[in-house]
PyMOL Python script that loads the backbone (N, CA, C, O; Angstrom):
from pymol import cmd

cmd.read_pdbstr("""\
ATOM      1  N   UNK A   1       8.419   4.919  10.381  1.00  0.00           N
ATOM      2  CA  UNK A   1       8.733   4.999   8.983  1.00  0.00           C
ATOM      3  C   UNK A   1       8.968   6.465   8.632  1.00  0.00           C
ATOM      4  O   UNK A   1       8.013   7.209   8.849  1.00  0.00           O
ATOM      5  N   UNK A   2      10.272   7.101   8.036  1.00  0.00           N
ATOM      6  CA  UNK A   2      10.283   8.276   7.634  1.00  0.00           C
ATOM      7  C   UNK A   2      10.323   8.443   6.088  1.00  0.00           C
ATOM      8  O   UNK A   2      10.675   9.464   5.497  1.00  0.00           O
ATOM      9  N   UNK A   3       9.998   7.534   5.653  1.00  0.00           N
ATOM     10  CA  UNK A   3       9.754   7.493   3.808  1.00  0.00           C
ATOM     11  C   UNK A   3       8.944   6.250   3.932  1.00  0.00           C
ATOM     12  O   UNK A   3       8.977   5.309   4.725  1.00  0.00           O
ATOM     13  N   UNK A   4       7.881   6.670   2.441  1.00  0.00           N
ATOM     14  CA  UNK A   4       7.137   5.383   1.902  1.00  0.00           C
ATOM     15  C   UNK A   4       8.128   4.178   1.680  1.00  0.00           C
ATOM     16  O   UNK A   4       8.172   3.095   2.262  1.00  0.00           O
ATOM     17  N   UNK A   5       8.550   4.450   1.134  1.00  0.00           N
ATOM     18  CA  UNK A   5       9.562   3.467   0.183  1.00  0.00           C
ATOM     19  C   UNK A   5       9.880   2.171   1.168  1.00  0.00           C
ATOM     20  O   UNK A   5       9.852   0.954   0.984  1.00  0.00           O
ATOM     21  N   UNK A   6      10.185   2.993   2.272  1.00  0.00           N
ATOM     22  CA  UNK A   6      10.830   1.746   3.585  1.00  0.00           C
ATOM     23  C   UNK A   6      10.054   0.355   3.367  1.00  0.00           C
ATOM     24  O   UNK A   6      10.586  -0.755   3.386  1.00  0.00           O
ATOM     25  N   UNK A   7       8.225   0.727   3.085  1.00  0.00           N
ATOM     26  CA  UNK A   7       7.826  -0.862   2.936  1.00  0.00           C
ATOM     27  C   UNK A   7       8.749  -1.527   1.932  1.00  0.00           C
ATOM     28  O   UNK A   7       9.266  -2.617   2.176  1.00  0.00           O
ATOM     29  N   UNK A   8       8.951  -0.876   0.825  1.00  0.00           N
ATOM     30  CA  UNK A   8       9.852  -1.785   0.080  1.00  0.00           C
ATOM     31  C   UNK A   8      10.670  -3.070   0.869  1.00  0.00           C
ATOM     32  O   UNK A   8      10.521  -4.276   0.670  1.00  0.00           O
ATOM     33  N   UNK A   9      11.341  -2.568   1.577  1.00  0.00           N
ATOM     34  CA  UNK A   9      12.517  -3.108   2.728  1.00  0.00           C
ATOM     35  C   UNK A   9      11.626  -4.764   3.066  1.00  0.00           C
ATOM     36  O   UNK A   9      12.154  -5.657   3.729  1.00  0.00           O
ATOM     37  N   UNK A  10      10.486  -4.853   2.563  1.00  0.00           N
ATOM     38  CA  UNK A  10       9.744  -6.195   3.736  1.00  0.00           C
ATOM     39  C   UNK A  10       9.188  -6.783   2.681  1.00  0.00           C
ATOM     40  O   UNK A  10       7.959  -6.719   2.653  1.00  0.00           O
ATOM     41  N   UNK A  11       9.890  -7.516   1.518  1.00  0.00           N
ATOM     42  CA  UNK A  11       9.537  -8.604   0.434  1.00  0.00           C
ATOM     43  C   UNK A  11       8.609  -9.340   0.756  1.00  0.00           C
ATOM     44  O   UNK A  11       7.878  -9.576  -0.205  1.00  0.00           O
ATOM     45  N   UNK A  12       8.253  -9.892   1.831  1.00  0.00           N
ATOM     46  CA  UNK A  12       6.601 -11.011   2.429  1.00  0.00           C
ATOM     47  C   UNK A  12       6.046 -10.434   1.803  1.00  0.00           C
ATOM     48  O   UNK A  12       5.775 -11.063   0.780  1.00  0.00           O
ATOM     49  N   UNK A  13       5.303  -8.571   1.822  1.00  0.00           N
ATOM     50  CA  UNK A  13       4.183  -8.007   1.831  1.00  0.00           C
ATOM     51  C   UNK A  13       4.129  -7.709   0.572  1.00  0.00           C
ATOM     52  O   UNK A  13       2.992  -7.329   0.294  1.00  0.00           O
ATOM     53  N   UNK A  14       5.392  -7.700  -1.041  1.00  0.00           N
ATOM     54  CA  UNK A  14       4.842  -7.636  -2.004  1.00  0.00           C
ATOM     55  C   UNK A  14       4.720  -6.199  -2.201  1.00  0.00           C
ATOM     56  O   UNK A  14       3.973  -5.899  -3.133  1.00  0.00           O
ATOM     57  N   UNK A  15       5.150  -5.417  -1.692  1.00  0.00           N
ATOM     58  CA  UNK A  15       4.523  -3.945  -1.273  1.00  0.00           C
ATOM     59  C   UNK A  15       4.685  -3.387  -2.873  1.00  0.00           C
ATOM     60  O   UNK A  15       5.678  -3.844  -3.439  1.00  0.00           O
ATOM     61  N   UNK A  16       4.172  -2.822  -3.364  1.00  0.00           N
ATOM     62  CA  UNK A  16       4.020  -1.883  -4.699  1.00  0.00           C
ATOM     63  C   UNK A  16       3.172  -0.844  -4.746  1.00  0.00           C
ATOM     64  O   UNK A  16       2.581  -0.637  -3.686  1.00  0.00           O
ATOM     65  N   UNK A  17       2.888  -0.011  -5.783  1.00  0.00           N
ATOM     66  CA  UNK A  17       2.424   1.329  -5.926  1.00  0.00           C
ATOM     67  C   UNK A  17       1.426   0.705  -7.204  1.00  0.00           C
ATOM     68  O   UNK A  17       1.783  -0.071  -8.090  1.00  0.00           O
ATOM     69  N   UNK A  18       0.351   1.180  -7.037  1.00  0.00           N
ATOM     70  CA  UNK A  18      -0.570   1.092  -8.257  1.00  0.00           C
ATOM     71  C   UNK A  18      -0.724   1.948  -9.118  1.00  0.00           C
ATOM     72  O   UNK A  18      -0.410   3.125  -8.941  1.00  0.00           O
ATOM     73  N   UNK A  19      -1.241   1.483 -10.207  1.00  0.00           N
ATOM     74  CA  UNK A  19      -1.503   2.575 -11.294  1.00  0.00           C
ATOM     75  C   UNK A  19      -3.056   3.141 -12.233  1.00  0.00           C
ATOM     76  O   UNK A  19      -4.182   2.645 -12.247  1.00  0.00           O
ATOM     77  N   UNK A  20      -2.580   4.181 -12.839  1.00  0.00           N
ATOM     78  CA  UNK A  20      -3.800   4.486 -13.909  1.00  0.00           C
ATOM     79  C   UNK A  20      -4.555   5.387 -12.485  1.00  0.00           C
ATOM     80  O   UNK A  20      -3.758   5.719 -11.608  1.00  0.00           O
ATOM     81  N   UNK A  21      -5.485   5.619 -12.357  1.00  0.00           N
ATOM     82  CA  UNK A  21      -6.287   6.293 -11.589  1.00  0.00           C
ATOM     83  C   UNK A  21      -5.894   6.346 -10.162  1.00  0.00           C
ATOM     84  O   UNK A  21      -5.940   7.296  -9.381  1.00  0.00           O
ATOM     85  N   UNK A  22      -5.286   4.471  -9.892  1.00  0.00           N
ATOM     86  CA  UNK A  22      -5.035   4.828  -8.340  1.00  0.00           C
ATOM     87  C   UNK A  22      -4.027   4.778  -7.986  1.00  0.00           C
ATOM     88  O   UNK A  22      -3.744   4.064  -7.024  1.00  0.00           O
ATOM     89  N   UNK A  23      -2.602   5.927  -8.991  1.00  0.00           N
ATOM     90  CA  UNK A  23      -1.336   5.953  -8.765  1.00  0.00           C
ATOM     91  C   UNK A  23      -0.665   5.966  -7.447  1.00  0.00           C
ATOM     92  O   UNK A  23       0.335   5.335  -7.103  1.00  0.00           O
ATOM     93  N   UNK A  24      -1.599   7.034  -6.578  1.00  0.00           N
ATOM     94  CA  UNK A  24      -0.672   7.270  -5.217  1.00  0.00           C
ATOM     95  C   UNK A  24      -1.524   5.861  -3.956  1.00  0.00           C
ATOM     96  O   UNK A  24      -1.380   6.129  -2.763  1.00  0.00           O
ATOM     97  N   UNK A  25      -1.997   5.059  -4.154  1.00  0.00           N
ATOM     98  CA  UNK A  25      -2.494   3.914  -4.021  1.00  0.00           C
ATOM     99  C   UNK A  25      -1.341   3.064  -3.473  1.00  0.00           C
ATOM    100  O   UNK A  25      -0.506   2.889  -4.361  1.00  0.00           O
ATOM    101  N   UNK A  26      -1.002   2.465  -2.292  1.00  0.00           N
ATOM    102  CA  UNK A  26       0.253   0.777  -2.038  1.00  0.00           C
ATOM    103  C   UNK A  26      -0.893   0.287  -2.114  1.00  0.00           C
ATOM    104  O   UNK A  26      -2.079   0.618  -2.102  1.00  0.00           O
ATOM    105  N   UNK A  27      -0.076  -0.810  -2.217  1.00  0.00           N
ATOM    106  CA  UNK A  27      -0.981  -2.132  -1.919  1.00  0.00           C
ATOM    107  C   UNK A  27       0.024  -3.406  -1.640  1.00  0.00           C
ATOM    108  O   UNK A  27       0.902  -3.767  -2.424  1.00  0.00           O
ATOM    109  N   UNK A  28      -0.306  -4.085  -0.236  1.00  0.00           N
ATOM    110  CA  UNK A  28       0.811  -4.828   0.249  1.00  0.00           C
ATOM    111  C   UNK A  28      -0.109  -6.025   0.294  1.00  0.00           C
ATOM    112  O   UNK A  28      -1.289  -5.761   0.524  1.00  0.00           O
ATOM    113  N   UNK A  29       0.221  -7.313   0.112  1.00  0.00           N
ATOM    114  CA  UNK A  29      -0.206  -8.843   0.137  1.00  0.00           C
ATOM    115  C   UNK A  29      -0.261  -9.163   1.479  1.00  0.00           C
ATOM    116  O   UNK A  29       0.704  -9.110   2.241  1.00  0.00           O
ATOM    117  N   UNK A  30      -2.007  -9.677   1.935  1.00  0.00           N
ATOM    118  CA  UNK A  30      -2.146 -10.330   3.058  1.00  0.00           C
ATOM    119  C   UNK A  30      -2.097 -11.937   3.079  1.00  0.00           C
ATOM    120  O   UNK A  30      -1.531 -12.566   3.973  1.00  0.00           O
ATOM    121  N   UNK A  31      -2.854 -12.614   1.828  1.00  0.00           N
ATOM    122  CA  UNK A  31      -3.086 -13.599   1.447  1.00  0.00           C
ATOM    123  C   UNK A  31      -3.028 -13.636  -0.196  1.00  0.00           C
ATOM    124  O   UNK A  31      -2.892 -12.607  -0.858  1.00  0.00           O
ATOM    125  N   UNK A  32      -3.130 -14.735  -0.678  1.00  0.00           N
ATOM    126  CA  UNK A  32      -3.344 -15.156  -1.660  1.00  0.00           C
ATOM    127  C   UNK A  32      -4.477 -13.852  -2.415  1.00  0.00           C
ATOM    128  O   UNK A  32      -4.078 -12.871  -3.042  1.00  0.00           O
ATOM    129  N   UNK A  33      -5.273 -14.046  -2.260  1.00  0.00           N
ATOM    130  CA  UNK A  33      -6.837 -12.900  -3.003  1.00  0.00           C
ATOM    131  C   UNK A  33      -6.431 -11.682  -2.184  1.00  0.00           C
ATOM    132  O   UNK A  33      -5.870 -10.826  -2.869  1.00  0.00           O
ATOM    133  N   UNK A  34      -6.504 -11.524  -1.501  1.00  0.00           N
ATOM    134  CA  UNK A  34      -6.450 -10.157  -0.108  1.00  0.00           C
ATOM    135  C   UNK A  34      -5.187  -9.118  -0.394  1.00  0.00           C
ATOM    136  O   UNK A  34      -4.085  -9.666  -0.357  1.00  0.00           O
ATOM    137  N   UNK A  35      -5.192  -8.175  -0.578  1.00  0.00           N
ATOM    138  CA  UNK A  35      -4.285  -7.126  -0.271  1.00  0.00           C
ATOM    139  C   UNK A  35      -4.878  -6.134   0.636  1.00  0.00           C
ATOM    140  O   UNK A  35      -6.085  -5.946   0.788  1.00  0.00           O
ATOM    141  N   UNK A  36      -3.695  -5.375   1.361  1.00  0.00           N
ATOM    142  CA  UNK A  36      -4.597  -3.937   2.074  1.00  0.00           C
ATOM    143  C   UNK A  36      -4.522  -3.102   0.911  1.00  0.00           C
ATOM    144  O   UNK A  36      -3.943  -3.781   0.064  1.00  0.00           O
ATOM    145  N   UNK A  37      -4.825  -1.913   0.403  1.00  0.00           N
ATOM    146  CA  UNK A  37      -4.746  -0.996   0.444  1.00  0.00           C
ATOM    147  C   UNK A  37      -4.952   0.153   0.844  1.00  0.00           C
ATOM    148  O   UNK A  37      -6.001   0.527   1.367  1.00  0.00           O
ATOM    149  N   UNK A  38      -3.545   1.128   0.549  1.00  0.00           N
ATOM    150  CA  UNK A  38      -3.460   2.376   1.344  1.00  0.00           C
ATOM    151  C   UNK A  38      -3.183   3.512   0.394  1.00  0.00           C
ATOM    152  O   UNK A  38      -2.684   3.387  -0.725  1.00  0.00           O
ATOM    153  N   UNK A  39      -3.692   5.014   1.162  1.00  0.00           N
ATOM    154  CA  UNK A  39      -2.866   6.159   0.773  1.00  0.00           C
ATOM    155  C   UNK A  39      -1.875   6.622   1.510  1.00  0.00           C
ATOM    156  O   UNK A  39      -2.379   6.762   2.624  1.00  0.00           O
ATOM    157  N   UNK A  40      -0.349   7.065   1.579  1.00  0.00           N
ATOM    158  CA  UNK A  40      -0.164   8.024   2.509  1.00  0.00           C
ATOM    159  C   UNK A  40       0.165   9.357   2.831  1.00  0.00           C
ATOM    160  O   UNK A  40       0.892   9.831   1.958  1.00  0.00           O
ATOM    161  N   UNK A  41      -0.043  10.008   3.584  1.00  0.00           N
ATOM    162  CA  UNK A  41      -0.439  11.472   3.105  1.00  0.00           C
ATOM    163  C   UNK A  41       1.539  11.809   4.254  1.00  0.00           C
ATOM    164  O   UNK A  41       1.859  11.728   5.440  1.00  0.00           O
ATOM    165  N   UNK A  42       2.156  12.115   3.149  1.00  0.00           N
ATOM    166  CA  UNK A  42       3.792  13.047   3.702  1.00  0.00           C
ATOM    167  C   UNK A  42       3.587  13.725   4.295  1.00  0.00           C
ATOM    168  O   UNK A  42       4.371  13.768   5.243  1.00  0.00           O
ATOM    169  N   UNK A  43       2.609  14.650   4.307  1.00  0.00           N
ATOM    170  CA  UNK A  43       2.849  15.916   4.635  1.00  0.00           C
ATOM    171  C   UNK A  43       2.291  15.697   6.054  1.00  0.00           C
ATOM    172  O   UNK A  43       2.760  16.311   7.012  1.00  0.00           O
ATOM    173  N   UNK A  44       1.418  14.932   6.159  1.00  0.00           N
ATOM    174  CA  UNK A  44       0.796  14.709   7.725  1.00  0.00           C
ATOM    175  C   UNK A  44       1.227  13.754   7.976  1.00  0.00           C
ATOM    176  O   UNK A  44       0.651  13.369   8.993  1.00  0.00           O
ATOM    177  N   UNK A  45       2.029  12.973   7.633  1.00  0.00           N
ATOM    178  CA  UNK A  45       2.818  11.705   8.274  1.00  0.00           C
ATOM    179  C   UNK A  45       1.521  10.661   8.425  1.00  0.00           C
ATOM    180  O   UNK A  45       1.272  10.050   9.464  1.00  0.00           O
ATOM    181  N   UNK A  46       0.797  10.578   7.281  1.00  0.00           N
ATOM    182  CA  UNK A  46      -0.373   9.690   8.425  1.00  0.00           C
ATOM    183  C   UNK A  46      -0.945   9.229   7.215  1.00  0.00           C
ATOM    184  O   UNK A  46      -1.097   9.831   6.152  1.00  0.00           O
ATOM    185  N   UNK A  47      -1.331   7.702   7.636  1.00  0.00           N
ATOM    186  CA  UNK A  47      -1.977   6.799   6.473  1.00  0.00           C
ATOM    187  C   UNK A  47      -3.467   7.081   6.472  1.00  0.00           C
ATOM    188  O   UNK A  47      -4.085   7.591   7.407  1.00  0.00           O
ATOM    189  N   UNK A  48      -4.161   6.539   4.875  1.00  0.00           N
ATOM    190  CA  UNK A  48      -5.427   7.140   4.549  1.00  0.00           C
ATOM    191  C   UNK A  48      -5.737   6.348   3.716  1.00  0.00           C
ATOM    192  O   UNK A  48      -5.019   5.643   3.007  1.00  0.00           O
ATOM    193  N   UNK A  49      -7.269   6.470   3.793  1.00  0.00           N
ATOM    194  CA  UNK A  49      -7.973   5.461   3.004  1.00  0.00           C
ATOM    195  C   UNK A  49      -7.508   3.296   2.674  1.00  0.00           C
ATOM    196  O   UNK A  49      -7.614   2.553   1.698  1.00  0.00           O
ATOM    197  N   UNK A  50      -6.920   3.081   4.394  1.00  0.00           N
ATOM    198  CA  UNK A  50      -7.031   1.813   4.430  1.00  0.00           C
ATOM    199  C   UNK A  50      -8.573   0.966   3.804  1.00  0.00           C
ATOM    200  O   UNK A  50      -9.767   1.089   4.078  1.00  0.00           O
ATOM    201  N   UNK A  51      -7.874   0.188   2.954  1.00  0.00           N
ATOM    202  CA  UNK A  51      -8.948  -1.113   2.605  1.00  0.00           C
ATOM    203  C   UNK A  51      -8.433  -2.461   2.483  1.00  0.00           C
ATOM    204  O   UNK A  51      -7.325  -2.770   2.045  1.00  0.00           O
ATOM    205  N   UNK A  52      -9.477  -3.355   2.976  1.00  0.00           N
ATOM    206  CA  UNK A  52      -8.880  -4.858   2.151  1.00  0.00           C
ATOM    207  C   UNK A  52      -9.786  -5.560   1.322  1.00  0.00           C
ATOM    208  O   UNK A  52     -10.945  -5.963   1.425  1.00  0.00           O
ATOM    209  N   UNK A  53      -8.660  -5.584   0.243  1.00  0.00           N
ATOM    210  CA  UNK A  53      -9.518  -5.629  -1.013  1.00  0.00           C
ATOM    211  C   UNK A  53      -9.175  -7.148  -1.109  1.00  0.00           C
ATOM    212  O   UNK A  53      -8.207  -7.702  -0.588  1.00  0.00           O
ATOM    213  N   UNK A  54     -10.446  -7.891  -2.101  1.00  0.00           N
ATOM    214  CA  UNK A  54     -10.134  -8.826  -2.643  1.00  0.00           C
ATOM    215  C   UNK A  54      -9.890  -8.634  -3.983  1.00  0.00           C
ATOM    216  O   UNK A  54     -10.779  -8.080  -4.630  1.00  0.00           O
ATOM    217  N   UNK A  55      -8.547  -9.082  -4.728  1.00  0.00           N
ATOM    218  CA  UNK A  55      -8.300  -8.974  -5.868  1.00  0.00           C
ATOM    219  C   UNK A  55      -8.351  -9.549  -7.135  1.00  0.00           C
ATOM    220  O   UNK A  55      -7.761  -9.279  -8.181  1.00  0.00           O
ATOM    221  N   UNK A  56      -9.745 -10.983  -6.628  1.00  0.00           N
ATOM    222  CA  UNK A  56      -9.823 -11.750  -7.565  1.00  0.00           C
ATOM    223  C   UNK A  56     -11.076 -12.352  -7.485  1.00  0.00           C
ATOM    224  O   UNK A  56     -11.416 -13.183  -8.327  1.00  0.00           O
TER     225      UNK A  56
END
""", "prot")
cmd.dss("prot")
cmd.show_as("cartoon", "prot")
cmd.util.cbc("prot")
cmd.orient("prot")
C-alpha cells in the first residue's frame, strides 16, 4: 500500500476514517458488531494501535 486511501479500493471492509477525538483512527468491518481498528503512521510506513472493537 503506498497511500491510506487504497483501503478505500475494497468496499467488503467498509473502510472509513473516524471522527471527533479519534480522527486519524480507520476502522474497517470484520463482522456484523466487530471492526478492526487502526492508526497509520506515513511517515514510517507502518500501522499502529491495531484493535478489535466491538461496536455495539
Amino acid at each position: 500500500m503506498q497511500d491510506p486511501q487504497e483501503l478505500r479500493s475494497l468496499p467488503a471492509w467498509k473502510v472509513h476514517t473516524l471522527t471527533a477525538y479519534r480522527k486519524d483512527t480507520w476502522s474497517l468491518s470484520v463482522t456484523r458488531n466487530r471492526r478492526l481498528t487502526l492508526r497509520i503512521d506515513i511517515a514510517e510506513r507502518e500501522i499502529c494501535d491495531l484493535n478489535l472493537e466491538d461496536y455495539h
